[in-house]
ChimeraX commands (.cxc) that place a marker at each C-alpha (Angstrom):
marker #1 position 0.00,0.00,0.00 radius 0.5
marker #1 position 1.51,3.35,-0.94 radius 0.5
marker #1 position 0.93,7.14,-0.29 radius 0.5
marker #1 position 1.27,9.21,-3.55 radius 0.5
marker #1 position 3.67,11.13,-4.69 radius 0.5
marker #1 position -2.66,-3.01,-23.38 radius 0.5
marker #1 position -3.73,-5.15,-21.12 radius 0.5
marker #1 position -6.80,-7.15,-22.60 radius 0.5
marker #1 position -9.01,-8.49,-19.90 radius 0.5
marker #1 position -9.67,-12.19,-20.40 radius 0.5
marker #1 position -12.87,-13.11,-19.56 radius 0.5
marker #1 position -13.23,-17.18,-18.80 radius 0.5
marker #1 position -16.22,-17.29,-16.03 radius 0.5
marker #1 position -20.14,-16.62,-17.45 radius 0.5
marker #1 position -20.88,-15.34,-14.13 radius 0.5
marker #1 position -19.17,-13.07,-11.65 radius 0.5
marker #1 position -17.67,-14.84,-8.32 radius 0.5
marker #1 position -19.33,-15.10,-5.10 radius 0.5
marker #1 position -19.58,-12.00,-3.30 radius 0.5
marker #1 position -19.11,-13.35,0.40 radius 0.5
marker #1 position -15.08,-13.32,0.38 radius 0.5
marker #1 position -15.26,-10.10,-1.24 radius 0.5
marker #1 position -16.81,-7.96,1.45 radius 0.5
marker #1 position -14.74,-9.45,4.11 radius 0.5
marker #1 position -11.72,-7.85,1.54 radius 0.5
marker #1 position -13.16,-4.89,1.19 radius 0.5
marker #1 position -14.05,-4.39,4.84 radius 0.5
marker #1 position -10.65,-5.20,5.67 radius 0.5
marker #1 position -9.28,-3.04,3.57 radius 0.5
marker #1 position -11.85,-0.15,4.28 radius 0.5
marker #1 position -9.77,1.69,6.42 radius 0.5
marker #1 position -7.33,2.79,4.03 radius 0.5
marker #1 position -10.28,4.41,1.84 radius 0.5
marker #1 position -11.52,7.50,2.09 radius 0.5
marker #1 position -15.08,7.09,1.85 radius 0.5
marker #1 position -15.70,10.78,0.54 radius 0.5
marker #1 position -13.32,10.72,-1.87 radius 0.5
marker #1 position -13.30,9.46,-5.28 radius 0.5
marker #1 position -11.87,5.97,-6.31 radius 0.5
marker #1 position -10.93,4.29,-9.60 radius 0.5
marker #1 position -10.24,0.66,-9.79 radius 0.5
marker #1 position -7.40,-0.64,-12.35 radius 0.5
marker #1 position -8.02,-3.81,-14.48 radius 0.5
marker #1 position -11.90,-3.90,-12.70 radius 0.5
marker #1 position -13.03,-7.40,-14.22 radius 0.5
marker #1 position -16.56,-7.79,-12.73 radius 0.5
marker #1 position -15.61,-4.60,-10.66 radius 0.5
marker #1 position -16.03,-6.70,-7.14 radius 0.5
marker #1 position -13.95,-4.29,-4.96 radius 0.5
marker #1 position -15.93,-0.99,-6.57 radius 0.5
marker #1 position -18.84,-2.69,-5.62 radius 0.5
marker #1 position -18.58,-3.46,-1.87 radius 0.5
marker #1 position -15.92,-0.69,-0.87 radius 0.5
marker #1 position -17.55,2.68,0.47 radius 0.5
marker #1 position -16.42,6.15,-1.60 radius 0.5
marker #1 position -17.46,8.53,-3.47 radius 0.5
marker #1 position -17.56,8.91,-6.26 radius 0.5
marker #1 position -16.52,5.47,-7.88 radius 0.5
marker #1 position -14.88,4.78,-11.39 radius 0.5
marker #1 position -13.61,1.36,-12.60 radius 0.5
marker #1 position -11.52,0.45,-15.61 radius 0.5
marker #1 position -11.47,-1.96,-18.43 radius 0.5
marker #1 position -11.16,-2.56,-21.40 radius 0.5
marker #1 position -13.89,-5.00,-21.94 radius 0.5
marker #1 position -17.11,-3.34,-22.36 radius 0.5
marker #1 position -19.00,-6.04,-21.20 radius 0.5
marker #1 position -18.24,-6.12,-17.65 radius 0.5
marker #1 position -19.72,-3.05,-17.20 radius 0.5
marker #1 position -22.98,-4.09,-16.40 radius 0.5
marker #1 position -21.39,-6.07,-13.08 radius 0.5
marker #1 position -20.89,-2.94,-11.98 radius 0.5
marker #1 position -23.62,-1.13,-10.59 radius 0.5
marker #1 position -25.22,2.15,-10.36 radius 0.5
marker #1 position -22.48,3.42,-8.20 radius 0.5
marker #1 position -19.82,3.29,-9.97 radius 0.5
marker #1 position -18.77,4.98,-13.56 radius 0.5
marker #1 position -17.15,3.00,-16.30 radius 0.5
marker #1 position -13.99,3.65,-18.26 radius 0.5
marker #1 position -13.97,1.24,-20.97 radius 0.5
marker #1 position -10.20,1.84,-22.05 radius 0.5
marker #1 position -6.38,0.43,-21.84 radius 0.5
marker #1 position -4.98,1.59,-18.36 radius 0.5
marker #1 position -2.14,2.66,-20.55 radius 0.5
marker #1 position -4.32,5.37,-22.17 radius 0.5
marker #1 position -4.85,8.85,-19.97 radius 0.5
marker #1 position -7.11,8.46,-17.71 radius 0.5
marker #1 position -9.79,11.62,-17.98 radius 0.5
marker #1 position -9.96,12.94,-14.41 radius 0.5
marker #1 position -8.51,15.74,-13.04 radius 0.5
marker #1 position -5.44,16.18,-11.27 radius 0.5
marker #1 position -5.33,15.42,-7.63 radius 0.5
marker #1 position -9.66,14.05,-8.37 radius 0.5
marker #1 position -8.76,11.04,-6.46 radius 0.5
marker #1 position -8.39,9.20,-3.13 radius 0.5
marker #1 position -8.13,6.11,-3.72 radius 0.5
marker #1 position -6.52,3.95,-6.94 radius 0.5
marker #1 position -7.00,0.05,-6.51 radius 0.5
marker #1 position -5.59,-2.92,-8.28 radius 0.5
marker #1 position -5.97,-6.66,-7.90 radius 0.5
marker #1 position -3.77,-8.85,-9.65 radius 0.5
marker #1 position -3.16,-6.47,-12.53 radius 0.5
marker #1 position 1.02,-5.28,-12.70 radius 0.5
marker #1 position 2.19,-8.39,-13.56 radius 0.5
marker #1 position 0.35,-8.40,-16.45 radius 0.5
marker #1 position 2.87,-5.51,-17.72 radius 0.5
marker #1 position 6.46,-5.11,-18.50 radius 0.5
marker #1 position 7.94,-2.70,-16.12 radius 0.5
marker #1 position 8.39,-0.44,-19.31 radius 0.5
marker #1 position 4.09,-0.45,-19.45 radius 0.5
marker #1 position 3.57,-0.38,-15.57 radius 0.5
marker #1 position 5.94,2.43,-14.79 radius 0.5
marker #1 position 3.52,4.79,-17.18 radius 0.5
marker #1 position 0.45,3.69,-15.51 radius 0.5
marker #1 position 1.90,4.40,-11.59 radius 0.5
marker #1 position 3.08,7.70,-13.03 radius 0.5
marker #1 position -0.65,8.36,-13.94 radius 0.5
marker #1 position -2.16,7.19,-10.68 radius 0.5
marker #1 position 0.15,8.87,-8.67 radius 0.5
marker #1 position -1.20,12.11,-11.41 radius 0.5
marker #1 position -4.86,11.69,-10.47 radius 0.5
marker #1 position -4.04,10.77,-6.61 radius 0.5
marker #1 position -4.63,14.19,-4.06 radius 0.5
marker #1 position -1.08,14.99,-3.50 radius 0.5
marker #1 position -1.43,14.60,0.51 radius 0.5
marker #1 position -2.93,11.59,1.55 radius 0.5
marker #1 position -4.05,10.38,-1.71 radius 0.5
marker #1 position -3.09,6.25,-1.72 radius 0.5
marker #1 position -2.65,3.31,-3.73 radius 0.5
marker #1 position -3.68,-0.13,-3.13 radius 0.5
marker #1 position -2.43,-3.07,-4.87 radius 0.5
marker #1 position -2.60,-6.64,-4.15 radius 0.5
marker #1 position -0.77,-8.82,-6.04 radius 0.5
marker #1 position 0.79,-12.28,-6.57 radius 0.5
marker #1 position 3.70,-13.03,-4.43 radius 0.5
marker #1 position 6.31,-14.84,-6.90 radius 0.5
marker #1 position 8.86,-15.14,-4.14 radius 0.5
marker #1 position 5.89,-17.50,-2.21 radius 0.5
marker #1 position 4.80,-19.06,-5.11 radius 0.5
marker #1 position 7.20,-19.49,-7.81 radius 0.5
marker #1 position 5.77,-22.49,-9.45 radius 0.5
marker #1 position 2.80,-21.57,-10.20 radius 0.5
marker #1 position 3.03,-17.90,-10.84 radius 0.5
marker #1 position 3.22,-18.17,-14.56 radius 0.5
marker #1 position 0.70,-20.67,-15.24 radius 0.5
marker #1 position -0.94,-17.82,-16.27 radius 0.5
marker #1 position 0.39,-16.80,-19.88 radius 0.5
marker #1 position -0.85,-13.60,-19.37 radius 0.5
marker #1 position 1.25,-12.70,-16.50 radius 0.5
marker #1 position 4.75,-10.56,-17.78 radius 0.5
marker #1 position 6.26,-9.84,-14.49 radius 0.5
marker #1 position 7.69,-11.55,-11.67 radius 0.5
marker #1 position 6.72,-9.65,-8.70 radius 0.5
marker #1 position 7.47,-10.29,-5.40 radius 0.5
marker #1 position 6.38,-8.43,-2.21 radius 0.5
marker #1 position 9.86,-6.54,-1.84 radius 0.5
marker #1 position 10.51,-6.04,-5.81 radius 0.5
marker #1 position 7.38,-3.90,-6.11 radius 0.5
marker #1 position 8.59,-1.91,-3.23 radius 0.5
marker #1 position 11.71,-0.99,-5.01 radius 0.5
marker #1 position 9.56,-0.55,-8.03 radius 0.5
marker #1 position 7.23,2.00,-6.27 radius 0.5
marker #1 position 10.13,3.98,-4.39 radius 0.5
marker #1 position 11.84,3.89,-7.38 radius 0.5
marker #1 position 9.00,5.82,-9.23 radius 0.5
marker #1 position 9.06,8.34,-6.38 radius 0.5
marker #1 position 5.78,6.79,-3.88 radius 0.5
marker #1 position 5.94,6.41,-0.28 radius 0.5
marker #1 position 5.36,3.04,0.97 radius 0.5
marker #1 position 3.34,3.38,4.54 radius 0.5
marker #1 position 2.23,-0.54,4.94 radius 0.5
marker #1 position 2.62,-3.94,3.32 radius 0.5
marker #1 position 1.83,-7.10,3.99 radius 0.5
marker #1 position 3.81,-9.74,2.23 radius 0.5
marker #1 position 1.45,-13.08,2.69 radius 0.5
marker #1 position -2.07,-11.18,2.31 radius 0.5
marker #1 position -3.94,-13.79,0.54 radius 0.5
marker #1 position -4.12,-17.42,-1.05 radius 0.5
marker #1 position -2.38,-17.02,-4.39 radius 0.5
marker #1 position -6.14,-17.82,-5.77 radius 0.5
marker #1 position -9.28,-17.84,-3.96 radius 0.5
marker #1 position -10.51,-20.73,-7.18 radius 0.5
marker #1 position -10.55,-23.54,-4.72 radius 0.5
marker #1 position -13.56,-26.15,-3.19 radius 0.5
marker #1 position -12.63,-24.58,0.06 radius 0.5
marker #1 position -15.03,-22.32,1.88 radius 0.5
marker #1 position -14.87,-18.94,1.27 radius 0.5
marker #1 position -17.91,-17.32,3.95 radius 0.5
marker #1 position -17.33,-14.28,4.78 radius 0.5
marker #1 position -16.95,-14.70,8.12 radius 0.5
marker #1 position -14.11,-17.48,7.24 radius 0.5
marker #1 position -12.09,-14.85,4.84 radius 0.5
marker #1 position -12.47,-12.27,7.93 radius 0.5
marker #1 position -10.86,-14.68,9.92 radius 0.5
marker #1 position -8.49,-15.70,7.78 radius 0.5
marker #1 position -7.51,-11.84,7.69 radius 0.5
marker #1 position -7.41,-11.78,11.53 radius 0.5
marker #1 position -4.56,-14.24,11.76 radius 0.5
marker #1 position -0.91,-13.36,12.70 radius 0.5
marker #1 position 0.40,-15.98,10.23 radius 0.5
marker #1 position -1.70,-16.73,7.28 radius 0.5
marker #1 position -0.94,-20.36,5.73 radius 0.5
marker #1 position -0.94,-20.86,2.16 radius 0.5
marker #1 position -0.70,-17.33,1.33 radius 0.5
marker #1 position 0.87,-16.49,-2.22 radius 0.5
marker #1 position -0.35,-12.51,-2.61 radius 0.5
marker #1 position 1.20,-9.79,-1.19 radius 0.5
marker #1 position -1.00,-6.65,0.03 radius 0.5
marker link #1:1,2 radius 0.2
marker link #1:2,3 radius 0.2
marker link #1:3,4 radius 0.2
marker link #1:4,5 radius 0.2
marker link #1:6,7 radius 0.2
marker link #1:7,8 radius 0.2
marker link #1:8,9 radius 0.2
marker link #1:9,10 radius 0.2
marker link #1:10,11 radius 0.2
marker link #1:11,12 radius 0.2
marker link #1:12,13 radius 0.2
marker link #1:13,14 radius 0.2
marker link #1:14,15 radius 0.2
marker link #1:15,16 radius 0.2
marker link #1:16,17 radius 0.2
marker link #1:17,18 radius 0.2
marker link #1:18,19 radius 0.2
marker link #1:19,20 radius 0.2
marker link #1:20,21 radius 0.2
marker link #1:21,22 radius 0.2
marker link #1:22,23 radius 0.2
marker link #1:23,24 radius 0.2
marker link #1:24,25 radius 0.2
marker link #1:25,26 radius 0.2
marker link #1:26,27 radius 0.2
marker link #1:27,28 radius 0.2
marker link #1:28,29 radius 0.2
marker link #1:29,30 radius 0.2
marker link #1:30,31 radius 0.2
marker link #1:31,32 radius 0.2
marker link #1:32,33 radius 0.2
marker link #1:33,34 radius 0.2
marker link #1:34,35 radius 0.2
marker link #1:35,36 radius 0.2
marker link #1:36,37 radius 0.2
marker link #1:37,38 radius 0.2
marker link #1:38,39 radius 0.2
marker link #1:39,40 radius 0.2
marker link #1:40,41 radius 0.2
marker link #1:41,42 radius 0.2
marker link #1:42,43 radius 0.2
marker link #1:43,44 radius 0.2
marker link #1:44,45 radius 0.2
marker link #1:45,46 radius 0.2
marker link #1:46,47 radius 0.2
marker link #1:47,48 radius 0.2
marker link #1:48,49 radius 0.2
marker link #1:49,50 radius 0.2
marker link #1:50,51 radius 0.2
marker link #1:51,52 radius 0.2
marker link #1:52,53 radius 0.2
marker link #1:53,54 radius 0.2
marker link #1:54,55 radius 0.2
marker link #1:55,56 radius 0.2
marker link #1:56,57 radius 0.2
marker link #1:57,58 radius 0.2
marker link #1:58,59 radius 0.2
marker link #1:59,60 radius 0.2
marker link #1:60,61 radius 0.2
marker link #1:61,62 radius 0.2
marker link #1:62,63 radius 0.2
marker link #1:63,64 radius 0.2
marker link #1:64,65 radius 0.2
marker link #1:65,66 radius 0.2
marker link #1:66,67 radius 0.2
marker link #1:67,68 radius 0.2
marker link #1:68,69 radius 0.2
marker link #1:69,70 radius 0.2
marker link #1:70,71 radius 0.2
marker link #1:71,72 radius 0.2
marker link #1:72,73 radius 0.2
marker link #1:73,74 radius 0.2
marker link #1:74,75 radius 0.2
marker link #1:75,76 radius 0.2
marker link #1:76,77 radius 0.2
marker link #1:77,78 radius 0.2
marker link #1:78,79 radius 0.2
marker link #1:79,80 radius 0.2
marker link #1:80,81 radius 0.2
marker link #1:81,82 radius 0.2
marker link #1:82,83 radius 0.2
marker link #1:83,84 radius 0.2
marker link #1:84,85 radius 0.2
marker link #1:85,86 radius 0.2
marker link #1:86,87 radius 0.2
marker link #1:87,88 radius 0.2
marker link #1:88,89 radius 0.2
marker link #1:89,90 radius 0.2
marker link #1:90,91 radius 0.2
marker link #1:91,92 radius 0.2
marker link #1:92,93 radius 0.2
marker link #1:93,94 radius 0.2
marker link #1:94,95 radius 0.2
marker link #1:95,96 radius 0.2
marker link #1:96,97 radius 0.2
marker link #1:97,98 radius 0.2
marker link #1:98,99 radius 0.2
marker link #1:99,100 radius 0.2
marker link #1:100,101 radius 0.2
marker link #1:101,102 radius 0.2
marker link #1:102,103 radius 0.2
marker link #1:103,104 radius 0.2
marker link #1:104,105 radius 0.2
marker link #1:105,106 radius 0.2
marker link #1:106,107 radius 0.2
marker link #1:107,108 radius 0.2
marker link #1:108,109 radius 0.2
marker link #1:109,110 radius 0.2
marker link #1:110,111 radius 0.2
marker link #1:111,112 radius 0.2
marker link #1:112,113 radius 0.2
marker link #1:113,114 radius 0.2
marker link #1:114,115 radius 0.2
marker link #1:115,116 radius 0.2
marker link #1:116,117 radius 0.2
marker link #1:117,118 radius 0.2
marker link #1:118,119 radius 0.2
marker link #1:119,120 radius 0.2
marker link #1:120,121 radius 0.2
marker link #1:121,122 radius 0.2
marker link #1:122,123 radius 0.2
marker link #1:123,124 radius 0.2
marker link #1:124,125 radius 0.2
marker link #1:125,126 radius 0.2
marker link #1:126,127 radius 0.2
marker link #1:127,128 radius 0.2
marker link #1:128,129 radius 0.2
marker link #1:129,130 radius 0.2
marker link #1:130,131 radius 0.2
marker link #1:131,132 radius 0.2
marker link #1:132,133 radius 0.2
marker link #1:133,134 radius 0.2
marker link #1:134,135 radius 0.2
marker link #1:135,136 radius 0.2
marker link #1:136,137 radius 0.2
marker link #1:137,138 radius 0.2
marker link #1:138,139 radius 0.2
marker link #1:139,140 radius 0.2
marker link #1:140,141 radius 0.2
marker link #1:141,142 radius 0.2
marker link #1:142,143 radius 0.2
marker link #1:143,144 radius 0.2
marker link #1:144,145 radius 0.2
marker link #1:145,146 radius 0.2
marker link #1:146,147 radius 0.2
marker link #1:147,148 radius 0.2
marker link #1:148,149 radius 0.2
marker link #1:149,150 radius 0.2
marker link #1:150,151 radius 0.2
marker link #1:151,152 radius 0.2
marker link #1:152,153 radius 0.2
marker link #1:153,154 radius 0.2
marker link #1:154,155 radius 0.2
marker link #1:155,156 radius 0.2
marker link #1:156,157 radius 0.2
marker link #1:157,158 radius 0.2
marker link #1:158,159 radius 0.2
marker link #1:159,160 radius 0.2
marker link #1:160,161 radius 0.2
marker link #1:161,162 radius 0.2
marker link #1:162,163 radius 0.2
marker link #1:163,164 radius 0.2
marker link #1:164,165 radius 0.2
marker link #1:165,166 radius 0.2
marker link #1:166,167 radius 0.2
marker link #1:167,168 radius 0.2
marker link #1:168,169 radius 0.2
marker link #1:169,170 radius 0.2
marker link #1:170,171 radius 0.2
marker link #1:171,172 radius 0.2
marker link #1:172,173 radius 0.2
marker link #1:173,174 radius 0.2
marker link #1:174,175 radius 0.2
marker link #1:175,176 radius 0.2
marker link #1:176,177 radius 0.2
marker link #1:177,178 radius 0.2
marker link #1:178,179 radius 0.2
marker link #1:179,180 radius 0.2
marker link #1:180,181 radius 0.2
marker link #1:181,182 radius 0.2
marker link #1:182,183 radius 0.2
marker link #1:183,184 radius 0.2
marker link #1:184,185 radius 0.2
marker link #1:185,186 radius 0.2
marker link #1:186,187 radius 0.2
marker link #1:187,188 radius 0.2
marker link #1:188,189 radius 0.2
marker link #1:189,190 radius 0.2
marker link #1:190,191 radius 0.2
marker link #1:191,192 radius 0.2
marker link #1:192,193 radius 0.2
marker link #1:193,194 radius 0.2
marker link #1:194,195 radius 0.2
marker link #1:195,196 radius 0.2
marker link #1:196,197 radius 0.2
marker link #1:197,198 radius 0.2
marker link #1:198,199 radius 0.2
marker link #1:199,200 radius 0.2
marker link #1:200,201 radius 0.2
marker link #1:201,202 radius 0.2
marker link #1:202,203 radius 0.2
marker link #1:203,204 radius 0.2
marker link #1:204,205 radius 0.2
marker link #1:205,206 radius 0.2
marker link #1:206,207 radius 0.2
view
C-alpha cells in the first residue's frame, strides 16, 4: 500500500464470483479508503472491490465493455487500456485500486500507468492499493498464467514503487491465497478470519 507522490481483460467465467469473500476484503481493507473521496479501480473485471468498498464517487476500468454491467449504479465505467490517460482531473482522487493487474505488464508499461495514478491521486494523503501475486511465495505456479509478464514479489514492487518516487506506509507480504478458485469455503466470516490471523498459511499474494 503506498501514499502518492494493453492489457486485454480475459474473460473465462459466465458469471461473476461469489460476493461473500469479497466484502470481508473490502471491509478489511476499508480503512485505508476515504469514503468521501473518489476511487478508480485498475483492471476492474466484474468490478467486485468498486462494488462493496464505500467512496465517493466510484470509477472502474477496463477494457472490456462487457463487464460493465457487473458494476452497478455506483460506480462509472472507463472502458479503455490503463495505458491510455485516464480523464480525471489532477489530484480528483483518493483512492486507486488494483488486484492482480502489474504483472500483467512489463515494467516499461507499468511504470507509465503508476506515473498516472500517482497524477490523479490528491497529493497529501491520496493512496494506492495493490494486491498482487507473491512470486517469491509461489514461484511455481506464478506463470501458469500466460498472461502474466512480471515476476513480482512483495519486496521487488517496493523498489519498483520507491523507485517511481511513492511512499510506501504498509505492506503485507502473505495477504492472501495465491487464488481464492478452490472447493474450500470462502464465507465471509471465514475470509475475515483468515484476515485476523498473525500468520496466514498458504498465502501467495502480497497486500
Amino acid at each position: 500500500m503506498t501514499r502518492c507522490s494493453p492489457i486485454t481483460r480475459f474473460v473465462f467465467h459466465t458469471t461473476p464470483p461469489p460476493g461473500s469473500r469479497l466484502k470481508a476484503i473490502c471491509r478489511y481493507l476499508q480503512p485505508w479508503v476515504a469514503e468521501q473521496e473518489g476511487l478508480l479501480e485498475l483492471g476492474a473485471g466484474y468490478g467486485d472491490f468498486s462494488r462493496h468498498i464505500r467512496a465517493n464517487p466510484k470509477w472502474a476500468l477496463d477494457q472490456n465493455p462487457l463487464l460493465a454491467g457487473h458494476w452497478g449504479d455506483s460506480v462509472t465505467p472507463l472502458i479503455q487500456s490503463a495505458t491510455d490517460r485516464l480523464p480525471l482531473e489532477s489530484g480528483s482522487l483518493g483512492t486507486v485500486f488494483a488486484s492482480n493487474f502489474f504483472e500483467h505488464f512489463t515494467l516499461e508499461q507499468a511504470a507509465p500507468i503508476l506515473l498516472e495514478a500517482s497524477r490523479v491521486l490528491a497529493r497529501r494523503g491520496g493512496r494506492l492499493i495493490a494486491v498482487q501475486p507473491n512470486f517469491r511465495l509461489e514461484p511455481r505456479r506464478y506463470f501458469d498464467d500466460y498472461t502474466h509478464r512480471t515476476a513480482f514479489t512483495d519486496n521487488g514492487f517496493r523498489d519498483f514503487l520507491r523507485a517511481l518516487d511513492w511512499k510506501v506506509v504498509h505492506c503485507e507480504p502473505r495477504f492472501l491465497p495465491f487464488t481464492m478458485k478452490s472447493r474450500l469455503p470462502t464465507a465471509e466470516w471465514l475470509v475475515r478470519a483468515y484476515l485476523a490471523m498473525p500468520f496466514r498459511p498458504l498465502a501467495g499474494q502480497f497486500l
